[in-house]
Structures are given as C-alpha cells and as structure tokens.
C-alpha positions in Angstrom: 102.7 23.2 -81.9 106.4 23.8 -80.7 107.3 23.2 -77.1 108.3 26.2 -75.5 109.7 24.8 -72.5 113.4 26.1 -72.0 115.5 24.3 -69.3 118.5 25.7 -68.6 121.7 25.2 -65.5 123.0 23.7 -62.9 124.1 27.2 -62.0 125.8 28.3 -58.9 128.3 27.2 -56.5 129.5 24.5 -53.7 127.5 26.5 -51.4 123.7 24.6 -51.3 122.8 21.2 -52.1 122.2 19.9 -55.8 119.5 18.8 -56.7 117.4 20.2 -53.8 113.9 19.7 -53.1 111.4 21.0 -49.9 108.8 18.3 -49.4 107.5 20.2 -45.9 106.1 16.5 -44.4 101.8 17.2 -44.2 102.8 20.9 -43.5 102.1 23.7 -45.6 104.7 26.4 -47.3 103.6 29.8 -45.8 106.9 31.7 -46.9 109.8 32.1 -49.8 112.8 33.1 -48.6 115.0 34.8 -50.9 118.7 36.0 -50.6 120.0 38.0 -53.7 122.1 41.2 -54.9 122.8 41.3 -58.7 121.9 37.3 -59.1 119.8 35.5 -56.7 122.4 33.5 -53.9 120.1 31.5 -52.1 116.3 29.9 -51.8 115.0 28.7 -48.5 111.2 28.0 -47.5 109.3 28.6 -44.5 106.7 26.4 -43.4 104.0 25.7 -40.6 103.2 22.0 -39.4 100.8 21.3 -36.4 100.6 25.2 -35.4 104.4 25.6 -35.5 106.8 27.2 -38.2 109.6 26.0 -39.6 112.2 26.5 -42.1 114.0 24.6 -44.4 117.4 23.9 -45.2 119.5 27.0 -47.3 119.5 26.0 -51.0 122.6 28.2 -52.3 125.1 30.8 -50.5 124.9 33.2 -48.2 125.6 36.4 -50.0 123.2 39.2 -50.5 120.3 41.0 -48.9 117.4 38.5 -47.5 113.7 38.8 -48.8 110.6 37.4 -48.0 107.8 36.4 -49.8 104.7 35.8 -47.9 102.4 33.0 -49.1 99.8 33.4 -46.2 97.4 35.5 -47.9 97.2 32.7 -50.8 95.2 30.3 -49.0 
C-alpha cells in the first residue's frame, strides 16, 4: 500500500516565526484564530489555563480578515 502523505512548503513570508509550535503549558486550546483573504496570512490559538484565556503568539502576517474557530463545543 502507497503512502499518501503529501508534505509540501515552507510557504510564506518574514512575517511569523518558522517552525512554529503552540504547546498551551497544562491549558487547553479553546479557539483557532484565523486571518486570511485569497491565501490564509496568519494562524494564532486561543487558550484557557486555570479559568483564564489566553492567546498565543501570531504565526504569519497581518493581512486579511480575522476568523475564529471555536473549539469549545468539542469537549
């Protein structure tokens, strides 16, 4: 049986951190934030640690309309 794993990149700019990685510390990730237009420009995670939220550092740019993806309900 074939692998059908397909790797592809680095993509991007100078304008996040490569490689990146969101390890929230005992916390849990309650959110995806996305910011994106024709290509998505940035990656960012929310998280909640001892009853308070927190987010992480901006992986990527700054360009393009911010979305959120709420992970709350997927407890």
């Amino acid at each position: 049986m074939a692998n059908n794993r397909i790797e592809v990149g680095p993509w991007g700019g100078s304008g996040g951190a490569n490689p990146w990685s969101i390890i929230p510390d005992g916390g849990r990730i309650t959110r995806i934030n996305i910011r994106s237009g024709a290509v998505v420009d940035a990656i960012s995670f929310g998280y909640t640690q001892r009853g308070s939220s927190y987010n992480s550092d901006n992986f990527g740019g700054h360009n393009g309309r911010p979305y959120t993806v709420s992970l709350i309900n997927f407890v």
